[in-house]
MARVEX-194319 format. One record per residue: x, y, z of N, C-alpha, C in turn. Coordinates in steps of 0.2 Angstrom, whole numbers, plus 5000, padded with zeros to 4 digits. Last residue first. Layout:
// residues N
XYZXYZXYZ ...
END
This chain:
// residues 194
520252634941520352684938520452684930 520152584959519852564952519952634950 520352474969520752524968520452534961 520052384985520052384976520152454973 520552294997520652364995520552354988 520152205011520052195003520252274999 520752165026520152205026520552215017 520852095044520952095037520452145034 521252085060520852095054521252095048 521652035076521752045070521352055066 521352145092520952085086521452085080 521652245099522052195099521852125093 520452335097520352285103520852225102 520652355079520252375085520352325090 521952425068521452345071521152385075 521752555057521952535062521752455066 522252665045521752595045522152575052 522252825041522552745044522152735045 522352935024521752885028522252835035 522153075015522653025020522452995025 521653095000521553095007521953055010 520653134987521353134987521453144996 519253034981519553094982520353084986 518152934986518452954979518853034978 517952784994518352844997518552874987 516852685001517152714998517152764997 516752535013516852595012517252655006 516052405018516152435014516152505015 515852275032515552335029515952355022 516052145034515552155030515352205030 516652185051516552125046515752145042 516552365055516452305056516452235051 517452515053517152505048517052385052 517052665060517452595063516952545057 518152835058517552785057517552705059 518153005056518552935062517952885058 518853165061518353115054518653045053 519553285062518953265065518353215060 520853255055520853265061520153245067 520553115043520553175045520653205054 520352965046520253015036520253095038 520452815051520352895053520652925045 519652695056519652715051519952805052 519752525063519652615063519952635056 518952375062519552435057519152495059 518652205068518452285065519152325066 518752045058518852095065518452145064 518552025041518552005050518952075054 518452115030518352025029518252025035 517952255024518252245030518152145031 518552335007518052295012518252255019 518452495003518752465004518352395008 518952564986518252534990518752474995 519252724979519652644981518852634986 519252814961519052754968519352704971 520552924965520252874961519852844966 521353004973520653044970520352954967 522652944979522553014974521953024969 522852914997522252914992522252954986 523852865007523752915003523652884997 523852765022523852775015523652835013 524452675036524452735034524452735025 524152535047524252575041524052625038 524252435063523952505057524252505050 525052345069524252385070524052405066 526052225064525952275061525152295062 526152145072526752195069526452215067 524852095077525252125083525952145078 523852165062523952115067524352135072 523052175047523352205052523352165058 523052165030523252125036523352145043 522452185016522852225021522852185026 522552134999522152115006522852185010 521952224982522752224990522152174994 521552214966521252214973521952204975 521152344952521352274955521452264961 520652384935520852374943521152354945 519952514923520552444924520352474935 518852524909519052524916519552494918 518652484896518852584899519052584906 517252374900517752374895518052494896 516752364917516652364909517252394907 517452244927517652314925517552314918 517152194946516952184938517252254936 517752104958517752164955517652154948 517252004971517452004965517652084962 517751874980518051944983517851944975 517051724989517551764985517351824985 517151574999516851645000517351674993 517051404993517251444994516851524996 517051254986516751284989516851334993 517751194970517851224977517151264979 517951264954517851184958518151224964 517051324942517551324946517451264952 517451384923516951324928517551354933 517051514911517451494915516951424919 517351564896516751494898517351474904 517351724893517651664894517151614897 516951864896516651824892516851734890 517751914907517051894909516851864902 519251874908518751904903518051864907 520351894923519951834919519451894914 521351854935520851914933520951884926 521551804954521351784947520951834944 522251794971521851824966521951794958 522351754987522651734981522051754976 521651724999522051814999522451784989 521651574999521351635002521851705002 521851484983521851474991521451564993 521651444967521751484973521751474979 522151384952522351354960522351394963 521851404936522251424943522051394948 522251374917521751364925522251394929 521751394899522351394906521851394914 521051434890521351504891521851474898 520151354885520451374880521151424883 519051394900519051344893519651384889 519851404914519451454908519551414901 519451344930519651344924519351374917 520051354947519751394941519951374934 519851284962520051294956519851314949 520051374979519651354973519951334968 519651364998520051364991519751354984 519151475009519151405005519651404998 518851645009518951565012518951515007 519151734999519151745007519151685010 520151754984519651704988519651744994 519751864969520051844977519651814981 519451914954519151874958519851844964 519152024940519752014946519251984953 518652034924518552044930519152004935 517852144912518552084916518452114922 516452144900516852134907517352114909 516152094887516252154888516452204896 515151964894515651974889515552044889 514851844904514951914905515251954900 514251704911514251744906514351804906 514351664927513951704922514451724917 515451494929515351574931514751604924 514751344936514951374929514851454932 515451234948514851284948515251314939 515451114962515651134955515151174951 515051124975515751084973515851094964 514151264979514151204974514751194974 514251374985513951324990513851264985 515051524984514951464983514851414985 514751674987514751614995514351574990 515351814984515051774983515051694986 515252024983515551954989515051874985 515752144972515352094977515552034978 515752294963516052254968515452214973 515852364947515252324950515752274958 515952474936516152454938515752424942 514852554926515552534924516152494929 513352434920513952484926514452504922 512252394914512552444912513052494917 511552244915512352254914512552334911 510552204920510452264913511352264912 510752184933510552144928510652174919 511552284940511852224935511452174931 510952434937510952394936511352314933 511752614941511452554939511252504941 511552714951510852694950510852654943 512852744953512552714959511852694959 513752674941513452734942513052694951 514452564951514452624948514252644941 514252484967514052484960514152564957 514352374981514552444976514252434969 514052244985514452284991514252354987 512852124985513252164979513452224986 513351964986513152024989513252064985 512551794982513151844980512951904983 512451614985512251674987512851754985 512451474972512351514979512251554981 512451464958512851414962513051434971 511551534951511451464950511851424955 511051654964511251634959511551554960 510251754974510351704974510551694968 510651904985510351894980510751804976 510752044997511051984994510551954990 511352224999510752194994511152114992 511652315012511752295006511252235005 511552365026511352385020511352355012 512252285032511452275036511052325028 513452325033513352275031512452235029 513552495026513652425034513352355030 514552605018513952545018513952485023 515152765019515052695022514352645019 516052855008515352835011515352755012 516653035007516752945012516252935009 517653135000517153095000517053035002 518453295003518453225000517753195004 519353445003518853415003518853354999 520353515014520353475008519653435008 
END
């Protein structure tokens, strides 16, 4: 069966400064777009809110799906209603909305030009539950490792150890277990985009 990994460690990705702190870009599709130029069709990144109150970019022709990692936050979309997130707790919002958000926090994003649909899983692994077993059917799934480290096995001979802050993405049809490593608990952000 033929399928398609690709790791990105954490020492390769590109972080970059915005009006209310630091953002990573994990993923992007095509893989020689650009967000500034805004011509993805999808776009995955980490962002470490360091303003007690911040305005989100403008994005119209976007939706997007935002998960907290730490801290808690409150979301409000002019005209459209607020949320109350904590950690592993998700919000999916029009990028063209005048959103504000209150809270200092780590978040988890997934952008999806207009044709695309998503949406994020956390996976938890701990003393009940070590692992997990999933089957992949071709779509992309990105997976991000939040803490611990995660084995990875996607084949008899095709193993990987995915560390805090890596990313890995899987577009093909594959039967993957996710494992903790060294009795560690982990977590680890699953996006599924199609």
């Amino acid at each position: 069966m033929m399928h398609s990994i690709k790791i990105i460690k954490k020492n390769q990705q590109k972080t970059s400064l915005w009006s209310g702190g630091k953002t990573t870009q994990l993923a992007i599709y095509p893989e020689n777009a650009d967000y500034s130029l805004r011509n993805f069709n999808w776009r995955i990144s980490t962002a470490e809110v360091e303003v007690a109150e911040s305005l989100f970019t403008h994005l119209p022709g976007i939706n997007r799906v935002i998960m907290i990692l730490d801290g808690e936050m409150y979301l409000e979309h002019e005209g459209q209603g607020s949320v109350f997130l904590r950690p592993f707790d998700l919000d999916r919002f029009y990028g063209g909305w005048t959103t504000r958000s209150k809270g200092k926090v780590t978040d988890f994003n997934l952008m999806l030009a207009d044709g695309f649909e998503g949406d994020l899983s956390a996976i938890h692994l701990g003393k009940e539950n070590p692992d997990v077993g999933l089957v992949l059917n071709g779509q992309n799934e990105i997976f991000y490792c939040v803490n611990g480290m995660v084995h990875v096995d996607a084949s008899e001979d095709e193993a990987f150890l995915l560390e805090k802050g890596d990313t890995m993405i899987i577009n093909s049809e594959v039967k993957i277990t996710l494992q903790r490593d060294k009795d560690i608990d982990a977590s680890i952000i699953r996006a599924s985009i199609y």
